[in-house]
ZAROFI-712341 format. One line per 8 residues: number of its first residue (from 1); their letters; for each residue x, y, z of N, C-alpha, C, O. Coordinates in steps of 0.05 Angstrom, whole numbers, plus 5000, padded with zeros to 4 digits. Example, Ala and Ser with C-alpha at 12.3 -4.5 7.8 and 13.67 -1.06 7.14 Angstrom:
ZAROFI-712341
1	as	5264/4886/5156/5246/4910/5156/5264/4934/5156/5285/4934/5169 ~ 5257/4955/5142/5273/4979/5143/5258/5001/5157/5268/5023/5161
This chain:
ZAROFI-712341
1	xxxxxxxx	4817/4745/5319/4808/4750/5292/4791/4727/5282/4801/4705/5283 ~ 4766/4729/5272/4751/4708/5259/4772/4695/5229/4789/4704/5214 ~ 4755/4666/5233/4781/4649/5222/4768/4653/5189/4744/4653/5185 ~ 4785/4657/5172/4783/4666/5142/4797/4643/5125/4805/4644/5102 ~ 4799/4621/5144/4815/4594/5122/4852/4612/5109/4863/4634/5113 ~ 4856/4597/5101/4883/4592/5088/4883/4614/5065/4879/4607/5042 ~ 4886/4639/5070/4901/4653/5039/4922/4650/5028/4943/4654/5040 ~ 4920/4643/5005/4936/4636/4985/4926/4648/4956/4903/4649/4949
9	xxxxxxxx	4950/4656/4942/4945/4665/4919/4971/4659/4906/4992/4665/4917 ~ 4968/4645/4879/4994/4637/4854/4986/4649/4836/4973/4637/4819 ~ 4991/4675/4833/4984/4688/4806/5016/4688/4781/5038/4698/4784 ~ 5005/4672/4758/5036/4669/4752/5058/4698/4750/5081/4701/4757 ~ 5039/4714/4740/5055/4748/4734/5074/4755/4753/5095/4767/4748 ~ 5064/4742/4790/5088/4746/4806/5120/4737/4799/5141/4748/4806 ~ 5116/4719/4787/5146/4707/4783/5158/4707/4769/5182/4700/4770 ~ 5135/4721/4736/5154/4740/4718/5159/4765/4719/5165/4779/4699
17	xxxxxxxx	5156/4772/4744/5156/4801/4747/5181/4805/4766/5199/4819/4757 ~ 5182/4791/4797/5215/4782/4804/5234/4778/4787/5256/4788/4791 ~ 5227/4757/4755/5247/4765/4736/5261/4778/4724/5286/4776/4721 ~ 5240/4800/4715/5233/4834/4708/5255/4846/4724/5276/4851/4712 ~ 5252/4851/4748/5266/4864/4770/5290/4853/4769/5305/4870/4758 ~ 5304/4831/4774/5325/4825/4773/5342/4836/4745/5366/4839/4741 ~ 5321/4838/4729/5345/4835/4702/5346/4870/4693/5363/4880/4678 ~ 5327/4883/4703/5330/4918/4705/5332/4925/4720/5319/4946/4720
25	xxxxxxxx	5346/4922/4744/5361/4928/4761/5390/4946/4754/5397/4967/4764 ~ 5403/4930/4734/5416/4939/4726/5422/4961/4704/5442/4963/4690 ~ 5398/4979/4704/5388/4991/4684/5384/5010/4702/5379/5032/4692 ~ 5383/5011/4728/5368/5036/4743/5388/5042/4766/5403/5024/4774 ~ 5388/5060/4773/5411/5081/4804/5396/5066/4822/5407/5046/4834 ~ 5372/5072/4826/5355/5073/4855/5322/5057/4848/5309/5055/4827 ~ 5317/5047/4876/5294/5036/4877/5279/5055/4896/5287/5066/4916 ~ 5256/5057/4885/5236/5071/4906/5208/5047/4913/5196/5037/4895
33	xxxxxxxx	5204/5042/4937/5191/5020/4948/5164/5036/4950/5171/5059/4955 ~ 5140/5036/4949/5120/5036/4953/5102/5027/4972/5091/5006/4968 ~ 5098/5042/4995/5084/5018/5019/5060/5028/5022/5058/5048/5008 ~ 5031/5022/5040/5017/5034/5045/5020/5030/5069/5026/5009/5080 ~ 5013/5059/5083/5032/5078/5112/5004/5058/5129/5010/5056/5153 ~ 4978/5045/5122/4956/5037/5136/4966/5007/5151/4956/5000/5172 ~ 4989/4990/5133/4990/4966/5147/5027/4968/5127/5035/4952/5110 ~ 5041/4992/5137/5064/4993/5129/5088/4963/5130/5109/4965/5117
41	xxxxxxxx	5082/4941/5144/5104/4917/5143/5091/4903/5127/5104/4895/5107 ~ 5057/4894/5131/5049/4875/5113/5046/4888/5079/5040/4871/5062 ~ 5049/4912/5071/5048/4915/5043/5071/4915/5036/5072/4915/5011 ~ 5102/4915/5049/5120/4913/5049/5123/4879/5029/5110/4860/5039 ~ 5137/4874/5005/5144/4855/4989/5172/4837/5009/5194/4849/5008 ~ 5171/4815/5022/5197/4806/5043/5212/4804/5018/5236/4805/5024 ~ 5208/4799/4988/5237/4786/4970/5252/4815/4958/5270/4818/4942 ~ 5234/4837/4976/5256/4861/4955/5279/4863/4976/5301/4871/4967
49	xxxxxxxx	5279/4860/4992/5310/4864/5015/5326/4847/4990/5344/4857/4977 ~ 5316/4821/4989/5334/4802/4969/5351/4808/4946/5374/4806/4939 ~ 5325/4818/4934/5324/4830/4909/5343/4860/4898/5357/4862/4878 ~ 5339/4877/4915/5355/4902/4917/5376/4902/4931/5393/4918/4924 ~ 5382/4891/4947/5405/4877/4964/5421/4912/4978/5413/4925/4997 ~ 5444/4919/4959/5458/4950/4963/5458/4976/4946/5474/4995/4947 ~ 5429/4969/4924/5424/4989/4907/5405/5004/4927/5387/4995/4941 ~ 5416/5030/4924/5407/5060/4942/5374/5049/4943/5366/5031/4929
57	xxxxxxxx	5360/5061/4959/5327/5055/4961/5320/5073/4979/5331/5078/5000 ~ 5292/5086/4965/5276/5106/4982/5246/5090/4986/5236/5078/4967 ~ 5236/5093/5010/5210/5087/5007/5194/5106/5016/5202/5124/5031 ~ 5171/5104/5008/5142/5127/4999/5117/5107/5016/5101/5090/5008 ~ 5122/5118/5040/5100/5108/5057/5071/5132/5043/5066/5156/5044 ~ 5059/5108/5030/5031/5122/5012/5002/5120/5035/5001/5105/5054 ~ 4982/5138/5025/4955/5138/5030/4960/5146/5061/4948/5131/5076 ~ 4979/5173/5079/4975/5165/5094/4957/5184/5105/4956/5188/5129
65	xxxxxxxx	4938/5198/5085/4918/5212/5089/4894/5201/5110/4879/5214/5124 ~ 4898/5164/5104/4875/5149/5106/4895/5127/5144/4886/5108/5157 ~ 4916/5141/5148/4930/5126/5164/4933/5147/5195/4939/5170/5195 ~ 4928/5134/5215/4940/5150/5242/4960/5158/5235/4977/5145/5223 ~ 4959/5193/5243/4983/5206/5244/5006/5198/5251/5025/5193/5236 ~ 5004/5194/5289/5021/5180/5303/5041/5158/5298/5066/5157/5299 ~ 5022/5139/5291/5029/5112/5287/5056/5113/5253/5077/5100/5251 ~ 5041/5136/5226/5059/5133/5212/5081/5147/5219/5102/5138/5211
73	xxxxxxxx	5078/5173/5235/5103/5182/5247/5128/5162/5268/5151/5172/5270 ~ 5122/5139/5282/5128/5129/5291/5146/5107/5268/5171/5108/5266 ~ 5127/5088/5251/5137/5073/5237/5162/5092/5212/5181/5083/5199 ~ 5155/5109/5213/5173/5138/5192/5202/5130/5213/5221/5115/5208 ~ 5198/5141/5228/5231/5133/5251/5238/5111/5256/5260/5109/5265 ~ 5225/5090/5253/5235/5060/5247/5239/5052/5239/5251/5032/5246 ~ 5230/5060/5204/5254/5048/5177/5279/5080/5174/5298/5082/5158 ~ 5274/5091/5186/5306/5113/5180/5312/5097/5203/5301/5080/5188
81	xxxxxxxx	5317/5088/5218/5346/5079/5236/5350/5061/5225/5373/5058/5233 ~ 5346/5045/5213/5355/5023/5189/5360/5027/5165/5363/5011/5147 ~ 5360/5059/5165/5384/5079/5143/5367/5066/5116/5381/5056/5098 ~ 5336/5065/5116/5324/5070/5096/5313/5097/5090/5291/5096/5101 ~ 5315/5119/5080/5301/5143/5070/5278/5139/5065/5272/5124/5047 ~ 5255/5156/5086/5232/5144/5085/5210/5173/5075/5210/5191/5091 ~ 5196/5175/5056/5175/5198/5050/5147/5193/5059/5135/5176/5045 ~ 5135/5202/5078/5096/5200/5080/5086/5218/5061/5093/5241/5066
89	xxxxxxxx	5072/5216/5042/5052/5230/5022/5025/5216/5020/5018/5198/5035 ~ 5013/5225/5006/4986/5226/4996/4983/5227/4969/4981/5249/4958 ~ 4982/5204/4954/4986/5208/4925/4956/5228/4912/4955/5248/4897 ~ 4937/5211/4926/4906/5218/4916/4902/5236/4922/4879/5243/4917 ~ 4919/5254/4936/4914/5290/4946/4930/5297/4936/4926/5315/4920 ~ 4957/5285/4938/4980/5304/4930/5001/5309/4956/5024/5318/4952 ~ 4997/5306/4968/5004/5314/5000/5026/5300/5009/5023/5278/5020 ~ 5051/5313/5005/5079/5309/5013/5086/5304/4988/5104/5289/4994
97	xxxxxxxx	5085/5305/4962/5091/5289/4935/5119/5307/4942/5140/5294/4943 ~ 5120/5334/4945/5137/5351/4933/5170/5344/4944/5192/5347/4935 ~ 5155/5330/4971/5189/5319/4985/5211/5302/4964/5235/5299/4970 ~ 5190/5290/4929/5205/5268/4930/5234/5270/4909/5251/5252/4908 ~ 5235/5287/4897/5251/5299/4877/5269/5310/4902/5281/5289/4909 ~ 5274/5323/4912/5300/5330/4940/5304/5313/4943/5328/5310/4937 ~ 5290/5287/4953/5300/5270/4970/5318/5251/4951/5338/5242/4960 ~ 5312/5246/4929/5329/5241/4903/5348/5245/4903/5366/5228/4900
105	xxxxxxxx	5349/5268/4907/5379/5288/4899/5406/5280/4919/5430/5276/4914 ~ 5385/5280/4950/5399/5277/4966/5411/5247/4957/5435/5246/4949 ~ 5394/5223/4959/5408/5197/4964/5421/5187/4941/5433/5165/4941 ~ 5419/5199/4928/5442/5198/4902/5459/5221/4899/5468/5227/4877 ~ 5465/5234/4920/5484/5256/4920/5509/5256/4908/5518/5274/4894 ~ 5522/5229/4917/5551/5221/4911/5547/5204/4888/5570/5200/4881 ~ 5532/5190/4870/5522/5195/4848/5523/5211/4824/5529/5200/4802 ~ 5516/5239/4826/5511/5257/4823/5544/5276/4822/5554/5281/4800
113	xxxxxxxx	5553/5282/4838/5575/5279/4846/5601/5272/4819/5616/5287/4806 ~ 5596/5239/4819/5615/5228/4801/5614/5236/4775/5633/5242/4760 ~ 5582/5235/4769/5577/5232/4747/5585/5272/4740/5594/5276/4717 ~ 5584/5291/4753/5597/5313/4753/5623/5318/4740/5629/5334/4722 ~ 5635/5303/4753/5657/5303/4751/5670/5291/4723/5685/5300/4706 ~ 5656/5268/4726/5674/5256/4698/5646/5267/4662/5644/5257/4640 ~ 5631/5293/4680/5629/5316/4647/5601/5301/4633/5592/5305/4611 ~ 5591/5283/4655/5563/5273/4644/5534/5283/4655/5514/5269/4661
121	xxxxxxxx	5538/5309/4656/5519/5334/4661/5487/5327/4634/5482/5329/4610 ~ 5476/5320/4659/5445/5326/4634/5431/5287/4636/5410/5281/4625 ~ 5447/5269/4649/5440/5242/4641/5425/5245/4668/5432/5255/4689 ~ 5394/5230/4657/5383/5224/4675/5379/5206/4699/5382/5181/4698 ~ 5370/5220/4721/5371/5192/4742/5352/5161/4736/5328/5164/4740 ~ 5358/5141/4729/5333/5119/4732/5328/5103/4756/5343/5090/4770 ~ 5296/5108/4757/5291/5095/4779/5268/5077/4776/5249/5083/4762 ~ 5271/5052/4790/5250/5037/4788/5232/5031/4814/5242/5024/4835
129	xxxxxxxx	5207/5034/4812/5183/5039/4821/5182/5007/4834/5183/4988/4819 ~ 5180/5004/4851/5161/4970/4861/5143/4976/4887/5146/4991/4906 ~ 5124/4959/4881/5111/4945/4909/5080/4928/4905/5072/4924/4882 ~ 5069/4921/4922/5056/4903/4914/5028/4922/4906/5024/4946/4906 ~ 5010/4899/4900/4990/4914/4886/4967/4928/4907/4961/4922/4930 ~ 4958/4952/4887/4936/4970/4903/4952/4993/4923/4938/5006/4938 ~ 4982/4997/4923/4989/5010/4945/4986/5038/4928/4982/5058/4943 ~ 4988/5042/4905/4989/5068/4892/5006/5080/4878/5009/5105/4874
137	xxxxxxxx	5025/5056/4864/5046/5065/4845/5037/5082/4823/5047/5104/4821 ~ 5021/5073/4807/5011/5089/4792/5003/5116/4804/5014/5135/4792 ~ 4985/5124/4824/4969/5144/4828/5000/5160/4837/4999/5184/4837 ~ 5017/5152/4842/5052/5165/4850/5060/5174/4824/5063/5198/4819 ~ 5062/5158/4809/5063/5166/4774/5060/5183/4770/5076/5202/4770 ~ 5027/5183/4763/5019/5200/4747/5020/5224/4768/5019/5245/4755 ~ 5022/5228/4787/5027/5253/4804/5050/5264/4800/5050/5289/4799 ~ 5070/5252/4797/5099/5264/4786/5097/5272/4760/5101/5296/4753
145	xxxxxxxx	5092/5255/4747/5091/5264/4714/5074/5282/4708/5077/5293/4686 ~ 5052/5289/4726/5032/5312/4724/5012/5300/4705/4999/5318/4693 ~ 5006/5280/4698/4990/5268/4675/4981/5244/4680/4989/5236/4701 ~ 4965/5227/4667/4961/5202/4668/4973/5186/4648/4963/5181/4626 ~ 4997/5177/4658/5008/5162/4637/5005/5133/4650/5001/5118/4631 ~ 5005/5121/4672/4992/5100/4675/4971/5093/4683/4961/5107/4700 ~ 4958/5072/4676/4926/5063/4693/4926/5052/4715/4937/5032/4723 ~ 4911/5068/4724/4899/5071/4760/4880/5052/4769/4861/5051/4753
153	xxxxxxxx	4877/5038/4788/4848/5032/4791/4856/5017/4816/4878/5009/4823 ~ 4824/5013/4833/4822/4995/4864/4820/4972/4859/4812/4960/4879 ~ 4823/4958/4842/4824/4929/4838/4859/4928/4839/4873/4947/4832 ~ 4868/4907/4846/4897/4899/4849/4906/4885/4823/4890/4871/4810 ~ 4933/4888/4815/4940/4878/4787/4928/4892/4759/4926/4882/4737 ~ 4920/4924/4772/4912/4930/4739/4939/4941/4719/4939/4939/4694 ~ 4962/4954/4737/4989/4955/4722/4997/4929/4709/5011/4913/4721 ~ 4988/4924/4680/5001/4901/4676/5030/4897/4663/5041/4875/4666
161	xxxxxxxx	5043/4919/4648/5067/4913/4646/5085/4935/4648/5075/4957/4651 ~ 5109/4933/4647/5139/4947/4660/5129/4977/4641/5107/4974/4630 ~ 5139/4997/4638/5134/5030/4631/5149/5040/4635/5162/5031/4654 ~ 5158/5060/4623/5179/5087/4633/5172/5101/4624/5164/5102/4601 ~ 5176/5124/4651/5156/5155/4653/5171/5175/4651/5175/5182/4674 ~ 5180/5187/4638/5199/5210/4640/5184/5244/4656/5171/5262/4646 ~ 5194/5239/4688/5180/5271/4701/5194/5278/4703/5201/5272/4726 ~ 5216/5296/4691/5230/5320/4690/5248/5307/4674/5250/5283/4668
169	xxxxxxxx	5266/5332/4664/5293/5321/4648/5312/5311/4660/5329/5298/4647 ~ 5314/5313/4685/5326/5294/4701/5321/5267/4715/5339/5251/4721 ~ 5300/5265/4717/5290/5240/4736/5263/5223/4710/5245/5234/4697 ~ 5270/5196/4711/5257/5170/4699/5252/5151/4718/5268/5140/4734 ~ 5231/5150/4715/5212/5129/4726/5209/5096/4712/5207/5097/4687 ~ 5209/5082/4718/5205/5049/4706/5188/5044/4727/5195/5047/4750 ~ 5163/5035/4717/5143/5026/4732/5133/5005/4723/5120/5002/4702 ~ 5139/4981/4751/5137/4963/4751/5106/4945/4752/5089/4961/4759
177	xxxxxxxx	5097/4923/4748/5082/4912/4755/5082/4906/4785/5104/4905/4796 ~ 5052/4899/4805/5055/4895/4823/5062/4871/4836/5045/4853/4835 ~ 5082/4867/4848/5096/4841/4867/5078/4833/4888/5065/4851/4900 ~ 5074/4806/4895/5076/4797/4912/5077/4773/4926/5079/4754/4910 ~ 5077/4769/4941/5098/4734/4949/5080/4711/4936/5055/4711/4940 ~ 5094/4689/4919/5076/4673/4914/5059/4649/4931/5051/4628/4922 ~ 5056/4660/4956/5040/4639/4981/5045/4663/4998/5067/4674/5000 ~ 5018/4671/5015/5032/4674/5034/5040/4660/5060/5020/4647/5065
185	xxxxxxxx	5060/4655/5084/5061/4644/5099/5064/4663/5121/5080/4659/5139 ~ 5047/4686/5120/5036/4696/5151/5005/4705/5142/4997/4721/5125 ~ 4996/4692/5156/4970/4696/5149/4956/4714/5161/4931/4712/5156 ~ 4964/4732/5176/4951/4750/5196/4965/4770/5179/4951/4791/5179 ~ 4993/4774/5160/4997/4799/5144/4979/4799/5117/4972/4820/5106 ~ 4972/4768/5107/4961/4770/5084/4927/4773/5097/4912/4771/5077 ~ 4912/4776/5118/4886/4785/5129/4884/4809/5126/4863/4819/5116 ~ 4917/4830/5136/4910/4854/5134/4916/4866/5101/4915/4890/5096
193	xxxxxxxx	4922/4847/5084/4932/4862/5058/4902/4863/5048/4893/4880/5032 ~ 4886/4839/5062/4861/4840/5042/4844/4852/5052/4822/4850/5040 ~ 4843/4871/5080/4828/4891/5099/4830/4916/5068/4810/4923/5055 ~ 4853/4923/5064/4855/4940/5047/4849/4944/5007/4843/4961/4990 ~ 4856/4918/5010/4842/4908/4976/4866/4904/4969/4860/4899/4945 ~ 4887/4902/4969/4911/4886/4957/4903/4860/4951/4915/4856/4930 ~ 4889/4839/4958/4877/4818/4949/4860/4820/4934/4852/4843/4934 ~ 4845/4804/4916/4820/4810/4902/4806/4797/4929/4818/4784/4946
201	xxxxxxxx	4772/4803/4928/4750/4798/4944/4736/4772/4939/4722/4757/4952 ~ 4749/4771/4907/4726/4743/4902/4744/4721/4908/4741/4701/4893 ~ 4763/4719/4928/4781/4695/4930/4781/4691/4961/4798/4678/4972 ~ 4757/4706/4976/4760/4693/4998/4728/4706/5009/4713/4713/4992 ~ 4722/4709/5032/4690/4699/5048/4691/4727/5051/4704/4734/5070 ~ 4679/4746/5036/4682/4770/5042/4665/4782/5073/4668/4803/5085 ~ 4652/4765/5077/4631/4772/5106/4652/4763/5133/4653/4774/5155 ~ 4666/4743/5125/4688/4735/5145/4710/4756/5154/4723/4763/5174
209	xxxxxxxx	4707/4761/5126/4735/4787/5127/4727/4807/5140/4741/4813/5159 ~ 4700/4826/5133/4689/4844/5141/4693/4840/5174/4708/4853/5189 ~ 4675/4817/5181/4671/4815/5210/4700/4813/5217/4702/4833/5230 ~ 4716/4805/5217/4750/4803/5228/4756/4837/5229/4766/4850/5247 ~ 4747/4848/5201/4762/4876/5200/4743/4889/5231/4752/4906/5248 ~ 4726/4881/5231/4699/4905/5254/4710/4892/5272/4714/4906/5292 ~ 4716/4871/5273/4731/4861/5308/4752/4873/5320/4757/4877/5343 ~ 4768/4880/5289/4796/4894/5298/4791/4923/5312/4800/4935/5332
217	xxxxxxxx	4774/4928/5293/4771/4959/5290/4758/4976/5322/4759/4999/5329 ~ 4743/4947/5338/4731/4950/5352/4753/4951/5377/4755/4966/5396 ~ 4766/4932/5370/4800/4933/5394/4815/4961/5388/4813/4980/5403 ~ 4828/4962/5364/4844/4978/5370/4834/5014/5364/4847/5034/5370 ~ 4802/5013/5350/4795/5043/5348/4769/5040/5353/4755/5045/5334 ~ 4756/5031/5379/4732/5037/5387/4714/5062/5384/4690/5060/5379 ~ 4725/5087/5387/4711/5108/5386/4703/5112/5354/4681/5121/5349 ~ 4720/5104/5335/4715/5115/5312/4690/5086/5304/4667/5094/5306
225	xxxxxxxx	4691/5066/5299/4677/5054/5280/4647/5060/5301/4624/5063/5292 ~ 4655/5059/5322/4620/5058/5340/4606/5080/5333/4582/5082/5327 ~ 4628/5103/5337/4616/5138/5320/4597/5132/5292/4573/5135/5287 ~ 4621/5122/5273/4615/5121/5248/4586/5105/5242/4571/5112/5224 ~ 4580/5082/5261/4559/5063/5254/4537/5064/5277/4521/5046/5282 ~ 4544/5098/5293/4524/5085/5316/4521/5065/5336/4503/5069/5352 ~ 4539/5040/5338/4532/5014/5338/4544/5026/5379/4552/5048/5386 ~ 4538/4994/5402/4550/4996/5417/4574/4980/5421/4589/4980/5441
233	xxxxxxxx	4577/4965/5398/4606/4938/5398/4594/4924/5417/4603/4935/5436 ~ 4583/4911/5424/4579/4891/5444/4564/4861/5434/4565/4839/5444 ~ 4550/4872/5407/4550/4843/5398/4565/4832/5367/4588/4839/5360 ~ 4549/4817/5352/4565/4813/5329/4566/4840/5309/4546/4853/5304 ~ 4589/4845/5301/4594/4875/5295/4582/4881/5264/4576/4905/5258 ~ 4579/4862/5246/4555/4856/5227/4531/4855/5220/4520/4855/5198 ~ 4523/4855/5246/4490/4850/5256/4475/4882/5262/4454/4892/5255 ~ 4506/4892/5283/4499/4910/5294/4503/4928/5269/4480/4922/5265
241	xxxxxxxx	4509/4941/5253/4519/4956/5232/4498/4944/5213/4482/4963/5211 ~ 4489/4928/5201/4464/4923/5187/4438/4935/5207/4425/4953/5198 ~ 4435/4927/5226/4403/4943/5242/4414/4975/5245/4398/4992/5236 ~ 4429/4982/5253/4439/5008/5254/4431/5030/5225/4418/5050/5225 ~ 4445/5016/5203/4443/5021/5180/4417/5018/5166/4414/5031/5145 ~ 4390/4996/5177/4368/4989/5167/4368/4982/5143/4355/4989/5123 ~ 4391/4962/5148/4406/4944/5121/4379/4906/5133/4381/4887/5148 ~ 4365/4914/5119/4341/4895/5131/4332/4873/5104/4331/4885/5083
249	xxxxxxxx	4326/4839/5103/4319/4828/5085/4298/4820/5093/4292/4825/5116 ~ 4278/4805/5075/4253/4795/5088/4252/4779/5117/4268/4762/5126 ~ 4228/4792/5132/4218/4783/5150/4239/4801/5175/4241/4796/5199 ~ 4249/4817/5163/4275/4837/5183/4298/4821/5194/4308/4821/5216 ~ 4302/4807/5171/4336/4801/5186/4357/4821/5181/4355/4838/5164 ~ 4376/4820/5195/4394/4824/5186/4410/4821/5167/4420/4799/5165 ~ 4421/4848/5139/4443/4838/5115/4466/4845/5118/4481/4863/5109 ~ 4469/4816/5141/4500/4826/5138/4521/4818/5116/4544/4820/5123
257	xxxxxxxx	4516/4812/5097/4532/4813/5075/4534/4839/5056/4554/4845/5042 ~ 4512/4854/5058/4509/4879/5056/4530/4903/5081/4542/4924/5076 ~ 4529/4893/5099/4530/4903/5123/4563/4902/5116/4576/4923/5117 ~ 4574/4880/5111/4607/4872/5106/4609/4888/5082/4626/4905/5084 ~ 4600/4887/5064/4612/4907/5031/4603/4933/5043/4601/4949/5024 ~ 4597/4943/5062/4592/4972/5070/4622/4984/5080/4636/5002/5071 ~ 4626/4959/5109/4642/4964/5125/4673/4968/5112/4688/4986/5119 ~ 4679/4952/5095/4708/4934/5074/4700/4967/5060/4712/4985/5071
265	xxxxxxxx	4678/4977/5036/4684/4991/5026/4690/5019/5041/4708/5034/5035 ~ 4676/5022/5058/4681/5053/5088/4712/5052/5096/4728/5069/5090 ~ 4717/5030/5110/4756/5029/5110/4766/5032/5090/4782/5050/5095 ~ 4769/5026/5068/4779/5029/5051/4777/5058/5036/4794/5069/5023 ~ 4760/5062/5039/4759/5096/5031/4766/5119/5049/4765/5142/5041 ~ 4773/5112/5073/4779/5122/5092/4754/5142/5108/4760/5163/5120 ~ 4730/5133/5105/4712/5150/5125/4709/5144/5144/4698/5159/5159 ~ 4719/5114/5152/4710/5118/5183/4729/5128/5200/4727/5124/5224
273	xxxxxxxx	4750/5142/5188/4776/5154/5203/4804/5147/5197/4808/5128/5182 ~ 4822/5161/5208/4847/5154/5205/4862/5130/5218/4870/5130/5242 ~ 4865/5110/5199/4869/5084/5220/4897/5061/5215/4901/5053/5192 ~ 4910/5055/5231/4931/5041/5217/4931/5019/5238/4930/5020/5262 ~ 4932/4992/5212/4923/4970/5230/4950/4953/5238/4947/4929/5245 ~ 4970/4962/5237/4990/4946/5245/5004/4961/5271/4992/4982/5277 ~ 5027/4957/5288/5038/4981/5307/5060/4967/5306/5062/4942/5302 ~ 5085/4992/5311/5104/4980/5311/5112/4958/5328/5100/4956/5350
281	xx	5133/4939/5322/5134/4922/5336/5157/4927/5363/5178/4941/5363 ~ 5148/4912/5386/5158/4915/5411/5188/4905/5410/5202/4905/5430
């Protein structure tokens, strides 16, 4: 992978927002985790294991419209044997949303159950929403609630504070701001958070990033990016995708900085194919 220096990000909101969580926790049945199914461990937050410890938890492997089938079907059976309840949808289509209300039902069954029993018929389930930014909590939202009750957007950190969404008379939503670690110390998970835009762009070499993303892309999905760009992969994958593209500056160089905000924006929208950049681990 081309070297992208040291990511790091101290945004203070992370560490009033772990606050947040800790202290409404106790306010809610269940946590529903938010991942994106494209680099499912690195959008993964490591302090919610901490944080949620033995409160029930479903996670909502998102976007996986934009993710290898395979690969999320694979990672799907590798958080259920670690007896996490796991959903693949498509918030921005809609696609699997409908699993997530059953699957509710189910993991709060005995829940459900008690509260039967001891004649408290009609109280709603609360659940709180987490994960880090850009994975699609909101666009999950407002898909349940059938409305736009929160704001959406591809920049990371536009949820800025805590909400509750009421989608059905049974089920509440608390939606959180987005988490994430205050340093990171794997720097090859925080490369791929910013392949996807969970990072902002203006905090690191966006042409570095680009070229790292076309390097990858070139290892692990050759047919698709060479399709998509024409290109033969054999030289610098920036160069080649700028002349390809007749992305040209005076005197016909090559723009590959042009060439990188092409590439960063095409992955990320998912046209150059269905791609997931992490694999489970061996």
């Amino acid at each position: 992978m081309s070297d992208l220096g040291n990511i790091q990000w101290f945004p203070g909101h992370m560490t009033k927002t772990r606050r947040l969580i800790e202290a409404d926790l106790k306010m809610v049945d269940a946590v529903v985790e938010i991942t994106d199914a494209r680099i499912p461990e690195s959008s993964r937050n490591p302090i919610l294991d901490e944080l949620v410890k033995d409160k029930p938890r479903i996670m909502i492997m998102n976007k996986c419209d934009y993710a290898d089938e395979g690969a999320t079907s694979r990672w799907k059976q590798y958080y259920e044997k670690q007896g996490i309840m796991v959903i693949t949808c498509d918030c921005r289509s809609g696609k699997g949303i409908n699993k997530f209300l059953p699957a509710v039902k189910v993991l709060l069954k005995d829940l459900l159950e008690r509260r039967k029993k001891r004649g408290m018929i009609g109280k709603a389930l609360r659940l709180m929403v987490v994960g880090i930014p850009n994975v699609g909590k909101s666009s999950f939202i407002n898909r349940m609630a059938k409305t736009k009750k929160t704001k959406v957007g591809d920049r990371p950190g536009v949820t800025r504070g805590k909400q509750w969404v009421s989608i059905d008379k049974d089920v509440e939503l608390l939606d959180m701001p987005g988490i994430l670690w205050p340093k990171f110390d794997d720097q090859i998970a925080a490369q791929k958070l910013a392949y996807t835009g969970a990072i902002k762009d203006d905090v690191m070499d966006v042409e570095a990033l680009a070229r790292a993303l076309g390097e990858l892309l070139l290892q692990d999905y050759p047919e698709l990016i060479k399709a998509r760009y024409k290109i033969a992969g054999e030289g610098d994958v920036l160069t080649e995708i700028a002349k390809a593209r007749g992305m040209l500056i005076s005197g016909g160089e090559p723009d590959t900085e042009r060439a990188a905000a092409t590439l960063l924006d095409e992955y990320r929208g998912g046209k150059i194919g269905k791609i997931t950049l992490e694999q489970l681990p061996v």
